[in-house]
C-alpha positions as CSV (number, residue, x, y, z in Angstrom):
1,X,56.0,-36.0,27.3
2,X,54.5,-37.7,29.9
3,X,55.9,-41.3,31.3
4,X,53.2,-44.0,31.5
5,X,53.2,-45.6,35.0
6,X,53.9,-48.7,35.1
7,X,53.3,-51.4,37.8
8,X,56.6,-53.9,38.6
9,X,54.2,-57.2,38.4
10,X,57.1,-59.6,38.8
11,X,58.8,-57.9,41.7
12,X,55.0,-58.0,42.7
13,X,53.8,-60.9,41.8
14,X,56.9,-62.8,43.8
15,X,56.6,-60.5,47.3
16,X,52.8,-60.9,47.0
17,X,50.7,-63.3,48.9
18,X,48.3,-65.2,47.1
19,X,44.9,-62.8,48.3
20,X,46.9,-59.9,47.1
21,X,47.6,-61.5,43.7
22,X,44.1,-62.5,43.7
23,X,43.1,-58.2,45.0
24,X,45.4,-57.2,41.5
25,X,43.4,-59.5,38.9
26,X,40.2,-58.9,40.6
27,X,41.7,-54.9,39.4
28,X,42.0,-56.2,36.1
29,X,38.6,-57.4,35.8
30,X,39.9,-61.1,35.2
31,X,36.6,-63.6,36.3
32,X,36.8,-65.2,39.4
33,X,37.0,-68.5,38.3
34,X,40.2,-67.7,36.7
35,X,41.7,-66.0,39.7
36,X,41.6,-69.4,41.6
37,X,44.2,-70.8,38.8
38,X,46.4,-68.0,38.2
39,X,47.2,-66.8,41.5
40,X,49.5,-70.0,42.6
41,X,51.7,-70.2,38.6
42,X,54.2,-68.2,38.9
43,X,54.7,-64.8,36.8
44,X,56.0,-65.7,33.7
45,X,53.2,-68.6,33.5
46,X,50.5,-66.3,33.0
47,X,49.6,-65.4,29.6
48,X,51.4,-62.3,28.0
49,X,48.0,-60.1,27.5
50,X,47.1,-60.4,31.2
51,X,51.1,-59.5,32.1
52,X,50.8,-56.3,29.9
53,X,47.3,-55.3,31.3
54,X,48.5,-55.6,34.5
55,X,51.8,-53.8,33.9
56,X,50.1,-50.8,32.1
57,X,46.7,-50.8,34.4
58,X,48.0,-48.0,36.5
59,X,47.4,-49.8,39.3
60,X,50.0,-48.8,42.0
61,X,51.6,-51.4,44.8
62,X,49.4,-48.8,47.4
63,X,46.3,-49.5,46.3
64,X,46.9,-53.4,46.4
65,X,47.8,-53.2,49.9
């Protein structure tokens, strides 16, 4: 059985700057206006669909950076 990548968005979201939290919802296809928001709350703050499309996107730290 294959094990389903997953990214670590609160050790990311916490080490990340604000352009590369910004880069990972842009990912994510969240709209821009939305990005402006959610990229200063903190992890938890965002709502729990977004956190589970982020943590199962396959979106790897290397391709944020």
């Amino acid at each position: 059985m294959v094990k389903i990548e997953t990214l670590d968005g609160d050790g990311f979201w916490k080490n990340a700057y604000a352009h590369q939290r910004g880069n990972l919802l842009k990912k994510v296809n969240v709209p821009e206006d939305q990005i402006i928001e959610l990229v200063n709350k903190k992890y938890m703050e965002i709502p729990a669909a977004l956190r589970y499309e982020i943590e199962t996107s396959g979106i790897n730290k290397k391709d944020l950076q």
